[in-house]
N, C-alpha and C positions, 0 to 999 in steps of 0.2 A: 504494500500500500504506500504510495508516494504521499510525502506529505510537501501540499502548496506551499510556496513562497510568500513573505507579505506583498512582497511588490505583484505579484500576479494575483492575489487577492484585491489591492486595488483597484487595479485594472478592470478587474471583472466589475468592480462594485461601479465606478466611473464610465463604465460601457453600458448600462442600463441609460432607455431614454426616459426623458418628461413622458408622462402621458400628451397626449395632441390637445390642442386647446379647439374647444367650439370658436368659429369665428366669430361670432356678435351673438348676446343673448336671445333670447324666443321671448312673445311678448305675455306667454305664462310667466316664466321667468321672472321678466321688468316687472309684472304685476307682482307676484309675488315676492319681488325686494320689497315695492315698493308698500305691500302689506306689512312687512317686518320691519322696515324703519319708519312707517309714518309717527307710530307714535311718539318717538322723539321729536314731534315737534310739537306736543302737547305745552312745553312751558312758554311756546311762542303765543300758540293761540288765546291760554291764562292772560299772559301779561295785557293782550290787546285787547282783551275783556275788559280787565281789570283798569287798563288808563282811560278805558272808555276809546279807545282806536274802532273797534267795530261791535257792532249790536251782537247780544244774545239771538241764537238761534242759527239756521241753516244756511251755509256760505260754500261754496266751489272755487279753489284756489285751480290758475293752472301754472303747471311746473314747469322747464324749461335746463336741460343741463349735461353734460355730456358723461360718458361713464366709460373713463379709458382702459386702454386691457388689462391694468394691473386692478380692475375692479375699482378704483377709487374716481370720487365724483369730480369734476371740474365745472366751470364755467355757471354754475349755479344762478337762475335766477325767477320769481316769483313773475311773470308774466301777464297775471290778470285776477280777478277782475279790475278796473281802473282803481276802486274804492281800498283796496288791499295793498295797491304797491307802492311804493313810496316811503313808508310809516316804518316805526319799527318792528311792526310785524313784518315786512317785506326783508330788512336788516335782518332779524333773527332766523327766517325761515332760511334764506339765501345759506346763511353761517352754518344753520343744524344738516340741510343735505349735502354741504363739501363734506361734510364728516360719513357722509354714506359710504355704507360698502357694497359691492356687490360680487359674484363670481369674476375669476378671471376668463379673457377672451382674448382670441387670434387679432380683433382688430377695435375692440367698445364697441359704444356705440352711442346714435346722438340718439337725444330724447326732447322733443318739441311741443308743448301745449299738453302736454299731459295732465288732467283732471285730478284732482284731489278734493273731495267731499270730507266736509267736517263739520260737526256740531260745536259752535262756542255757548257755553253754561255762562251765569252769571255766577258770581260766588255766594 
């Protein structure tokens, strides 16, 4: 029974590939991130409650922002509706999705007017 060398042990261990990366996510997928981070942006929509920035009750933000292959978000920004952007709920929202994660990918991908539904509570 020969026993391997470390250096050919190496070898072997560094001649294994990456698995292959999906090129750009599926739009389960984006849904799906976008189901697991939204509530991180629960202390946004609070504070804008809370300054009085927007009324109590049912609001549809849309998103806008790119999510490059290393899975990390860029370009982040709060798109609409007119009433939402601007304020510092547009500042906090922008800030909490740079910190989004998502799968890594062969190339991201962009993401344009994407809907976000959300109930603001009064305190």
């Amino acid at each position: 029974m020969a026993i391997k060398s470390k250096r050919k042990v190496k070898k072997q261990r560094k001649a294994k590939k990456a698995p292959k990366l999906k090129a750009t996510l599926t739009d389960q997928e984006l849904e799906a991130g976008l189901k697991r981070n939204s509530a991180s942006l629960a202390p946004c929509i609070e504070g804008a409650v809370n300054s009085k920035e927007i009324p109590s009750g049912r609001h549809v933000m849309k998103l806008a922002y790119d999510i490059l292959p290393s899975g990390r978000v860029s370009s982040a920004s709060l798109v609409g509706p007119k009433y939402l952007v601007g304020g510092a709920l547009s500042r906090c929202v922008e800030s909490t999705i740079s910190g989004w994660r998502f799968s890594k990918t062969a190339k991201g991908r962009e993401v344009r007017g994407q809907d976000l539904a959300f109930r603001a509570r009064s305190p």
